[in-house]
N, C-alpha and C positions, 0 to 999 in steps of 0.2 A: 504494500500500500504506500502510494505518495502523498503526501500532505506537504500544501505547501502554507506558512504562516506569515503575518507580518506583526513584526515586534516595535514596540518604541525605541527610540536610538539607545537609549541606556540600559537595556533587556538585552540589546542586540551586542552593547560593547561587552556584556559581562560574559555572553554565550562566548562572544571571540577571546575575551579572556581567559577564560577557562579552557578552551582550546590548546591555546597559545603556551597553558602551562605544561602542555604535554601530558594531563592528566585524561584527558578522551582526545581523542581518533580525530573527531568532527563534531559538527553541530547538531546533530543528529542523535549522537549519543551525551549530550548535554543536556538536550529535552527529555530524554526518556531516560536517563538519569532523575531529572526533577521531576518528571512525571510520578516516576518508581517512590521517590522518596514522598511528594505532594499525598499521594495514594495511602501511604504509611501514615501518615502525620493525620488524615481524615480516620484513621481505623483506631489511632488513638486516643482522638477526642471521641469518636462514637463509646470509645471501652469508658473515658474517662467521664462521659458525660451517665452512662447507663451505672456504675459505682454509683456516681454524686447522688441520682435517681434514687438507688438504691440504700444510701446512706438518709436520705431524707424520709423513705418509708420508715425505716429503724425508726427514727428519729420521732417520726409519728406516732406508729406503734407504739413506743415507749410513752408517749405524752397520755394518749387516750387510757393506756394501762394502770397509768398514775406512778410510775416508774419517774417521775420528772419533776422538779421542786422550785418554786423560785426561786434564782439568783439572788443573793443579797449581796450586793457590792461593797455597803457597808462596814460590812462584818468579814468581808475576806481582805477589807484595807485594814480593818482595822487586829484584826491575827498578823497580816503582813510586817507594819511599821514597826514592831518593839524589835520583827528579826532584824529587817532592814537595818534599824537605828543600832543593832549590834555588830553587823557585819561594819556598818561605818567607824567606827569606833576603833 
């Protein structure tokens, strides 16, 4: 299959840069390098996104269960500062 594309100048100098390094053949395998890798990088946010997803059900689960307690801000600065105030010291 041929495909032919057109890139903006600065897409196009980096395709010839990377050429140029010796590290691919042609321009041809600089796309389909970045395609290959673009490909990956989508399979990862789908993994990453379906976790998040999944961490949020948890996350629910637990609330509805009553597994979940209000925060009190208060009270965890206020345990914190005597350590703090000791490590300064």
């Amino acid at each position: 299959m041929s495909l032919n594309i057109s890139l903006p100048a600065e897409l196009e100098n980096r395709v010839r840069d990377h050429v140029a390094s010796g590290m691919y053949g042609s321009a041809s395998e600089v796309i389909r390098e970045a395609l290959r890798l673009f490909e990956a990088y989508q399979t990862i946010q789908v993994a990453s996104l379906t976790s998040l997803k999944s961490d949020i059900a948890q996350g629910m689960a637990d609330i509805h269960a009553g597994r979940v307690v209000a925060l009190d801000v208060a009270a965890i600065k206020a345990q914190g500062r005597p350590v703090l105030a000791s490590k300064a010291g």
